[in-house]
N, CA, C and O of each residue as an XYZ file, in Angstrom:
532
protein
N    -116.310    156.489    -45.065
C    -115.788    156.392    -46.404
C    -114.276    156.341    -46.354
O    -113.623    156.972    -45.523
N    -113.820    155.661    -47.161
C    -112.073    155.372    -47.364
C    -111.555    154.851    -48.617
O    -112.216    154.355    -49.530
N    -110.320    155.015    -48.559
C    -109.786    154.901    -50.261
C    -108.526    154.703    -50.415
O    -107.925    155.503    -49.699
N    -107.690    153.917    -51.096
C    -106.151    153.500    -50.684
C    -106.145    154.166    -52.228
O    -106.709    153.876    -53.283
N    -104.939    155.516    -51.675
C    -104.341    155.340    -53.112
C    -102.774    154.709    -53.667
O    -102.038    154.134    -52.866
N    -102.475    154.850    -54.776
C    -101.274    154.445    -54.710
C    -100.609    155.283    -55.659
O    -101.196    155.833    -56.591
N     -99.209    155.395    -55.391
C     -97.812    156.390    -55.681
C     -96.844    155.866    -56.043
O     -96.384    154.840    -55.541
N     -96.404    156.437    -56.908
C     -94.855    155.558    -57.810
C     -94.016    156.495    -57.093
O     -94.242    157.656    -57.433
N     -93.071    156.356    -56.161
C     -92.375    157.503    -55.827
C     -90.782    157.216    -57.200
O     -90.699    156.349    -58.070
N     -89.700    158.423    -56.820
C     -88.939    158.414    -57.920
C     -87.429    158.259    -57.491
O     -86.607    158.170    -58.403
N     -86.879    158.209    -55.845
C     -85.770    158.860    -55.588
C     -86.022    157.786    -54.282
O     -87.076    157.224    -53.986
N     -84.730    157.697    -53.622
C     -85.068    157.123    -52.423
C     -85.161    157.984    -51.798
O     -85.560    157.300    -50.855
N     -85.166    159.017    -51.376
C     -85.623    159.830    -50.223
C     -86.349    161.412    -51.453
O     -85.743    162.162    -52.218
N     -87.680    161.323    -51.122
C     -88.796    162.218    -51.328
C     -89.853    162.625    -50.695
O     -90.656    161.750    -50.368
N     -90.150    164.022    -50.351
C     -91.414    163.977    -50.726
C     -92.108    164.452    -51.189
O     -91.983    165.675    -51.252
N     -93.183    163.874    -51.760
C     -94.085    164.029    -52.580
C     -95.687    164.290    -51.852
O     -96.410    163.581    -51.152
N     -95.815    165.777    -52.453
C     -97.241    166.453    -52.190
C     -98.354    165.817    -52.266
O     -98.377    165.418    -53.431
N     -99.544    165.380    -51.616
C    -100.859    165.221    -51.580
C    -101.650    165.843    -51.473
O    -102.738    165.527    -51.953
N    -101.468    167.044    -50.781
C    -102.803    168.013    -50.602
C    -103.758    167.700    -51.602
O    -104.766    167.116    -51.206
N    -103.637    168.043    -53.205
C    -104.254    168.264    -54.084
C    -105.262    167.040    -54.538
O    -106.411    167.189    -54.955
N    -104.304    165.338    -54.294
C    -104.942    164.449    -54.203
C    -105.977    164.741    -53.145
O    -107.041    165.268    -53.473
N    -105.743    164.455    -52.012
C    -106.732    164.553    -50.865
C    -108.111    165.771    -51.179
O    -109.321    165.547    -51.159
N    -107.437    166.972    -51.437
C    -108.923    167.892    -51.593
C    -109.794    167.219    -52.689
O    -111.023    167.219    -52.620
N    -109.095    166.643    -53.707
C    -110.311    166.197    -55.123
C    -111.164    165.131    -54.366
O    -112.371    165.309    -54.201
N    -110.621    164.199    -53.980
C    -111.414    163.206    -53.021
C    -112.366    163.575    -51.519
O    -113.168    162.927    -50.846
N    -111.869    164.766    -51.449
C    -112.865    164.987    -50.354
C    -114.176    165.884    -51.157
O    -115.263    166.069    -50.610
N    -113.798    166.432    -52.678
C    -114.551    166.968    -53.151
C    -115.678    166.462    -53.708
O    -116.855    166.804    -53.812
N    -114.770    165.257    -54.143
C    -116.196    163.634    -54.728
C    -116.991    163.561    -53.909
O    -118.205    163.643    -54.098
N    -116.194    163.319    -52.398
C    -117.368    162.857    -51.100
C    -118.246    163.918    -50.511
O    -118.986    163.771    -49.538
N    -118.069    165.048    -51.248
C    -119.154    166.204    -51.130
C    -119.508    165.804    -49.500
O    -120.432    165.144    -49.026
N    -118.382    166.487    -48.881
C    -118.226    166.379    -47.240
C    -118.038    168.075    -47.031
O    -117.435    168.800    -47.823
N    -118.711    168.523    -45.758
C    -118.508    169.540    -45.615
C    -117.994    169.640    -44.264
O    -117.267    170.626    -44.144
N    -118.179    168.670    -42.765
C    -117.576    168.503    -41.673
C    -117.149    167.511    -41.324
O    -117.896    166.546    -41.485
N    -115.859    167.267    -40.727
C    -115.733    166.258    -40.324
C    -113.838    166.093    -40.182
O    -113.139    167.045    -39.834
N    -113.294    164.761    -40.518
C    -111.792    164.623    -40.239
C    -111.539    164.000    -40.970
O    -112.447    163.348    -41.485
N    -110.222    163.836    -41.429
C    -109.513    163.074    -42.699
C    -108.252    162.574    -41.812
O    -107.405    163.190    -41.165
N    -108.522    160.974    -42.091
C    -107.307    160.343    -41.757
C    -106.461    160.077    -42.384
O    -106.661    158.972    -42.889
N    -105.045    160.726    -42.822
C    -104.325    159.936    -43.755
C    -103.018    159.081    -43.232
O    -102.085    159.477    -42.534
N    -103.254    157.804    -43.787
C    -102.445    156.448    -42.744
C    -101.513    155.795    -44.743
O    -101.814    155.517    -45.904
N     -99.824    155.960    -43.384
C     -98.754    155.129    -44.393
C     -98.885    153.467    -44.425
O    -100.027    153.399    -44.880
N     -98.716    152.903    -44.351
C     -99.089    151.310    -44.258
C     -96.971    150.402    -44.445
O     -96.716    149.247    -44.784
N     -96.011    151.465    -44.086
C     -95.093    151.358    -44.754
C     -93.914    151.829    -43.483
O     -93.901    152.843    -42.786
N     -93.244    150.996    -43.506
C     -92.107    150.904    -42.511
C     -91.271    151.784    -42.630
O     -90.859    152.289    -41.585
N     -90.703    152.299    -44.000
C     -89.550    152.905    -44.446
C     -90.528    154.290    -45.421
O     -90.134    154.751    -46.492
N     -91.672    154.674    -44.784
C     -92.227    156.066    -45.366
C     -93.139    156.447    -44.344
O     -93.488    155.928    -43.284
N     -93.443    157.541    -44.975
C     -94.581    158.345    -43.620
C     -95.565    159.409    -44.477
O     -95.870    159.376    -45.669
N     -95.910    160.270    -43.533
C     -97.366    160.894    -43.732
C     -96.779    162.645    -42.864
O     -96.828    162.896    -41.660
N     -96.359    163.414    -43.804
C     -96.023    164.504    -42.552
C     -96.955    165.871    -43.125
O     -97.842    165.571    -43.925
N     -96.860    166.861    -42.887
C     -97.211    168.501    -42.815
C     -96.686    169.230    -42.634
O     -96.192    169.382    -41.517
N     -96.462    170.256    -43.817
C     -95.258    170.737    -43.433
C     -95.383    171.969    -44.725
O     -96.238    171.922    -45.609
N     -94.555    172.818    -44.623
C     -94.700    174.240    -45.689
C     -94.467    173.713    -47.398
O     -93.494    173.109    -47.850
N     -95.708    174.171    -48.130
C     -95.466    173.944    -49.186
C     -95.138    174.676    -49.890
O     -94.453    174.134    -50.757
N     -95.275    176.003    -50.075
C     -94.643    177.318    -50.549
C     -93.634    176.889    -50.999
O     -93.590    176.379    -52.118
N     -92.397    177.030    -50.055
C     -91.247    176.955    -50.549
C     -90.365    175.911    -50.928
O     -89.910    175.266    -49.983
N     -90.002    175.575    -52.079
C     -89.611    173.915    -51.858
C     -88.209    173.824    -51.036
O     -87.718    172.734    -50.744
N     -87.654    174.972    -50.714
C     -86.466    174.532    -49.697
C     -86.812    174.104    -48.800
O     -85.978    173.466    -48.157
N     -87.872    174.183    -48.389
C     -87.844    173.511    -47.371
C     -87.790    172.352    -47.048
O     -87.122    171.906    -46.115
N     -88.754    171.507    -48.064
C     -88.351    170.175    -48.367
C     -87.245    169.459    -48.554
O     -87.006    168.311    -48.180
N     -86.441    170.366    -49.284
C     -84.876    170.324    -49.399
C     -84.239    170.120    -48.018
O     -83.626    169.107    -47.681
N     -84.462    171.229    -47.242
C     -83.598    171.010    -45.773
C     -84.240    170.048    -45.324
O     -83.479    169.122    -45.044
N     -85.021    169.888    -45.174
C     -85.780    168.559    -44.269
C     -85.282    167.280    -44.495
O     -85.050    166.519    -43.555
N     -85.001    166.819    -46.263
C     -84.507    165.842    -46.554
C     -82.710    165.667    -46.107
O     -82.190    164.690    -45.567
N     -82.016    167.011    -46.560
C     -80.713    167.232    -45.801
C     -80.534    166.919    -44.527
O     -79.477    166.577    -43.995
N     -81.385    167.018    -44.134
C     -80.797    167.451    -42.136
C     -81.177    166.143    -41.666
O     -80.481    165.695    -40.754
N     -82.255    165.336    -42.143
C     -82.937    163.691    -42.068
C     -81.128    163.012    -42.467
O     -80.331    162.683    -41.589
N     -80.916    162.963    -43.626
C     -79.317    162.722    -43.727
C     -78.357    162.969    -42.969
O     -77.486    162.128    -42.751
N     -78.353    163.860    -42.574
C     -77.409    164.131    -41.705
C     -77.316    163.390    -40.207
O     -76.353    163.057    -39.516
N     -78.815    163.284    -40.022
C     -79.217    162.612    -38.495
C     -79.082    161.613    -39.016
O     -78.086    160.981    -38.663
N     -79.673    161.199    -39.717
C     -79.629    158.689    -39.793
C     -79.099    159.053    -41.510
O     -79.757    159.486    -42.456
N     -77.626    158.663    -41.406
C     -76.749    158.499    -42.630
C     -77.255    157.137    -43.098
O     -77.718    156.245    -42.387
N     -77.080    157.135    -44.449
C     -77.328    155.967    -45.206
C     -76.779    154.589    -44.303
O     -77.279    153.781    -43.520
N     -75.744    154.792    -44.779
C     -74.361    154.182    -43.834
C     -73.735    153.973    -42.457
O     -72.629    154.508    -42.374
N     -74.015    153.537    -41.694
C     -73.224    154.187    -40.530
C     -72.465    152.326    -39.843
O     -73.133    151.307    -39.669
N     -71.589    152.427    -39.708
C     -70.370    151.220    -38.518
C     -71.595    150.497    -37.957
O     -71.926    149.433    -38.481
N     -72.279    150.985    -36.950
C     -72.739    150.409    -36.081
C     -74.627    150.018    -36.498
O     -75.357    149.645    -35.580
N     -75.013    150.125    -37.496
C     -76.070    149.323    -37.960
C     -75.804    148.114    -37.997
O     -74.763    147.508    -38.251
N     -77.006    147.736    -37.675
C     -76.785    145.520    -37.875
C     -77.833    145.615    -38.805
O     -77.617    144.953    -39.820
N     -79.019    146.292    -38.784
C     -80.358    145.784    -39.489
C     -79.841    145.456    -40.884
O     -78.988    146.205    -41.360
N     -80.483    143.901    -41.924
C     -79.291    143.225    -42.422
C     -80.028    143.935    -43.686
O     -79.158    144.215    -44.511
N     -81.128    144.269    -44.068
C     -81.607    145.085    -45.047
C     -80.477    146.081    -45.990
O     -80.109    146.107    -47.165
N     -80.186    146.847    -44.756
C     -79.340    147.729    -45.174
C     -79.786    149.270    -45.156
O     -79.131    150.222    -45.580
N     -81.043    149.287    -44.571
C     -81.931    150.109    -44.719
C     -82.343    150.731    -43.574
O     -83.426    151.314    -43.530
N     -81.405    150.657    -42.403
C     -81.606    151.461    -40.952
C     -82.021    152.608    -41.334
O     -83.037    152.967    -40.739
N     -81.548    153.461    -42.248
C     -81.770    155.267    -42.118
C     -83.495    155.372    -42.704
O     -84.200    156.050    -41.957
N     -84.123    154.852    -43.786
C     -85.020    154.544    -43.771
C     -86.160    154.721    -42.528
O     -87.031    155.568    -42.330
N     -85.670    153.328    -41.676
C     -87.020    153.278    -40.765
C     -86.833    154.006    -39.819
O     -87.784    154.123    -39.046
N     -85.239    154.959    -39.434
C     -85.442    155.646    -38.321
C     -85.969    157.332    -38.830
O     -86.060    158.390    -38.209
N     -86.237    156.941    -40.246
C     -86.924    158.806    -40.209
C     -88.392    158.646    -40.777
O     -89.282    159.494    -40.730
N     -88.462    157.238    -41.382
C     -90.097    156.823    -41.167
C     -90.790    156.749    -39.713
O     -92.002    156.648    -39.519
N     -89.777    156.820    -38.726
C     -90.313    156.385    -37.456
C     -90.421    158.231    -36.682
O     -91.275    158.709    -35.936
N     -89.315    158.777    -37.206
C     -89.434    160.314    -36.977
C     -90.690    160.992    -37.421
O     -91.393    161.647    -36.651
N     -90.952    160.811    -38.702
C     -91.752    161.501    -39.652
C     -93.257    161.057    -38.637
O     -93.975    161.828    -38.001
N     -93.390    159.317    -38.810
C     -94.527    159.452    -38.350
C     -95.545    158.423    -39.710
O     -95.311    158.624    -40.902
N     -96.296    157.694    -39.394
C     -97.405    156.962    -40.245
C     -98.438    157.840    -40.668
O     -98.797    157.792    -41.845
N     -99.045    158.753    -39.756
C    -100.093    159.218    -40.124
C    -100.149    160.530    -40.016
O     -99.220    161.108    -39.453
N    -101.273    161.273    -40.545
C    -101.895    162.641    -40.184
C    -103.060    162.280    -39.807
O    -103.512    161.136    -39.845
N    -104.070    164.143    -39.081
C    -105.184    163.900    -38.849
C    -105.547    165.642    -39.248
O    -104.885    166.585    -38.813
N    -106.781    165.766    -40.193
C    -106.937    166.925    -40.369
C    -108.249    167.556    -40.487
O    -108.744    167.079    -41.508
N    -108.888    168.207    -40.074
C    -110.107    168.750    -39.926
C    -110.693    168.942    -41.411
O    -110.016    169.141    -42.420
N    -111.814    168.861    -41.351
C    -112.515    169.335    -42.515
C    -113.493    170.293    -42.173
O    -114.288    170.333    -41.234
N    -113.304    170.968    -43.010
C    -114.247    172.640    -42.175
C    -114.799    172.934    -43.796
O    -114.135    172.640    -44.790
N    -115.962    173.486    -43.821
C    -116.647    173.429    -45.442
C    -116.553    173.446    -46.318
O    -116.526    174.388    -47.109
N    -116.443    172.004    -46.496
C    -115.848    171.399    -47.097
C    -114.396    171.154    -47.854
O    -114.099    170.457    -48.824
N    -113.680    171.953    -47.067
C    -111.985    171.938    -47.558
C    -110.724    171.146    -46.279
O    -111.326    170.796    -45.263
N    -109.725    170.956    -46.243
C    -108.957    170.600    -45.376
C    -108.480    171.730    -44.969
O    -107.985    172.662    -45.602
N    -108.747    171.515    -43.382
C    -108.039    172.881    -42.446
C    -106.923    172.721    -42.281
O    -106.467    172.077    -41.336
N    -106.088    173.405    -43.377
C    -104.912    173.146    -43.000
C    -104.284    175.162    -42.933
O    -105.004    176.140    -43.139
N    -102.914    175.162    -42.614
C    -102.929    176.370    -42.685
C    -102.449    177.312    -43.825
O    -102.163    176.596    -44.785
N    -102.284    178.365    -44.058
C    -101.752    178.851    -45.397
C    -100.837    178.643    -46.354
O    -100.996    178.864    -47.554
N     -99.275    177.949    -45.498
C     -98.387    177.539    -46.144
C     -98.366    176.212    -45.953
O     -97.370    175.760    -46.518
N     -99.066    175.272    -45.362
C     -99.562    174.050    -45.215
C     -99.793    172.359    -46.377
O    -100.860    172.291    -46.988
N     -99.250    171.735    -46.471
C     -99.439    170.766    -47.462
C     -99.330    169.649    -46.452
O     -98.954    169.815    -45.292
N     -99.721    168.397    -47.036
C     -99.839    167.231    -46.629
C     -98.671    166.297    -47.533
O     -98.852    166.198    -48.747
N     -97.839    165.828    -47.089
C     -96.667    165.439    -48.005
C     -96.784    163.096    -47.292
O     -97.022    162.455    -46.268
N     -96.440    162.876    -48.643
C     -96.376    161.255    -48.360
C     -94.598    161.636    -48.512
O     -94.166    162.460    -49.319
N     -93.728    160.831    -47.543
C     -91.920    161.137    -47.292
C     -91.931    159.403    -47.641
O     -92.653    158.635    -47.007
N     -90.998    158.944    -48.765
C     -90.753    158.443    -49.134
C     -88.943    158.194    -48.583
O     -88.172    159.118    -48.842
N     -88.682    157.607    -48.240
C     -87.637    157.036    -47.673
C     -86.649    155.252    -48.035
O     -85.516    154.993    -47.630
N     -87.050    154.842    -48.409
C     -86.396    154.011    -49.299
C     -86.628    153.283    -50.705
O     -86.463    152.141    -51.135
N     -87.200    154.786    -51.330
C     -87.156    154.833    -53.039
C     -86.283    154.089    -54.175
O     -85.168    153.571    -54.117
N     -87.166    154.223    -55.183
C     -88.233    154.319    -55.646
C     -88.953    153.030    -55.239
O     -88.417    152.023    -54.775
N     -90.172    153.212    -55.474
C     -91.114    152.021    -55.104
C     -92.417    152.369    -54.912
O     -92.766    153.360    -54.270
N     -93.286    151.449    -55.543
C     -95.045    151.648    -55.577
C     -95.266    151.614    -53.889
O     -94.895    150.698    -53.155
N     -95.924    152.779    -53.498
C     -96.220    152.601    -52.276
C     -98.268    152.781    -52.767
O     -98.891    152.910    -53.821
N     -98.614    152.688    -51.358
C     -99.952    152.882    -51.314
C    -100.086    154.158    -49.809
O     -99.113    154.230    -49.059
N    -100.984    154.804    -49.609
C    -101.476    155.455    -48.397
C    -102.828    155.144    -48.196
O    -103.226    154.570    -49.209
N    -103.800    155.263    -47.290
C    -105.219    155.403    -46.951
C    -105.565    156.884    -46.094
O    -105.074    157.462    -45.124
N    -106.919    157.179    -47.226
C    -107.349    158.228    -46.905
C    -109.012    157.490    -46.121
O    -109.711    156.585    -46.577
N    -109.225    158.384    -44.715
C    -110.381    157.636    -44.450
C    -111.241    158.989    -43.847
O    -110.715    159.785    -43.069
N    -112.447    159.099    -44.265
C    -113.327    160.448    -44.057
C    -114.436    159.945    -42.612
O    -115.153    158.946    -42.568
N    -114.275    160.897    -41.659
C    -115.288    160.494    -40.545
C    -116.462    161.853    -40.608
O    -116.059    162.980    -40.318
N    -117.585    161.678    -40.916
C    -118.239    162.878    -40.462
C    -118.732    163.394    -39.201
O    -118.930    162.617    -38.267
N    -118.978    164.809    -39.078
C    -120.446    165.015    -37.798
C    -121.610    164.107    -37.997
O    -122.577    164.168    -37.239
């Protein structure tokens, strides 16, 4: 089973929570074992995990991503304009992979599944794909 959803992100650099998407859809598919693939399809975004509790954290993550690949920098050629983009889409990563244990995502307590949006705003899409036992 699989399912592309799609996301209006708002900012060029975000991210934006899924967990909550992902559990309702694994709740439809009345799955109780198995793995959840979630895949970016997107050059300049990704798929990460990471503490949802606190939103500073998200905060530093997006800071310190800036700090490493500046918007701007002398020595970019890529003619886009959009180097910092694909080098923290390429950090972050396309995908996750996450257990499903009865029927919920094993993830851990302070745990979320975040889509990182990186050269915002813009309709993106992700794919969620369910494998069972």
């Amino acid at each position: 089973m699989s399912q592309v959803f799609t996301i209006q992100t708002h900012k060029r650099d975000e991210m934006y929570e899924i967990t909550s998407t992902l559990e309702a859809y694994l709740e439809e598919q009345r799955v109780s074992d198995g793995v959840m693939y979630i895949y970016c399809p997107h050059t300049t975004a990704g798929i990460t995990i990471n503490e949802n509790a606190d939103p500073d954290v998200v905060h530093d993550m997006l800071m310190r991503m800036d700090e490493v690949y500046p918007w701007e920098h002398p020595k970019y050629r890529h003619a886009e304009g959009n180097s910092a983009s694909h080098l923290k889409a390429s950090t972050v990563g396309s995908s996750q992979v996450v257990f499903i244990q009865n029927g919920h995502l094993l993830l851990g307590t302070w745990q979320g599944v975040y889509f990182c949006e990186f050269d915002g705003p813009r309709k993106r899409k992700y794919h969620v794909k369910i494998l069972t036992n």
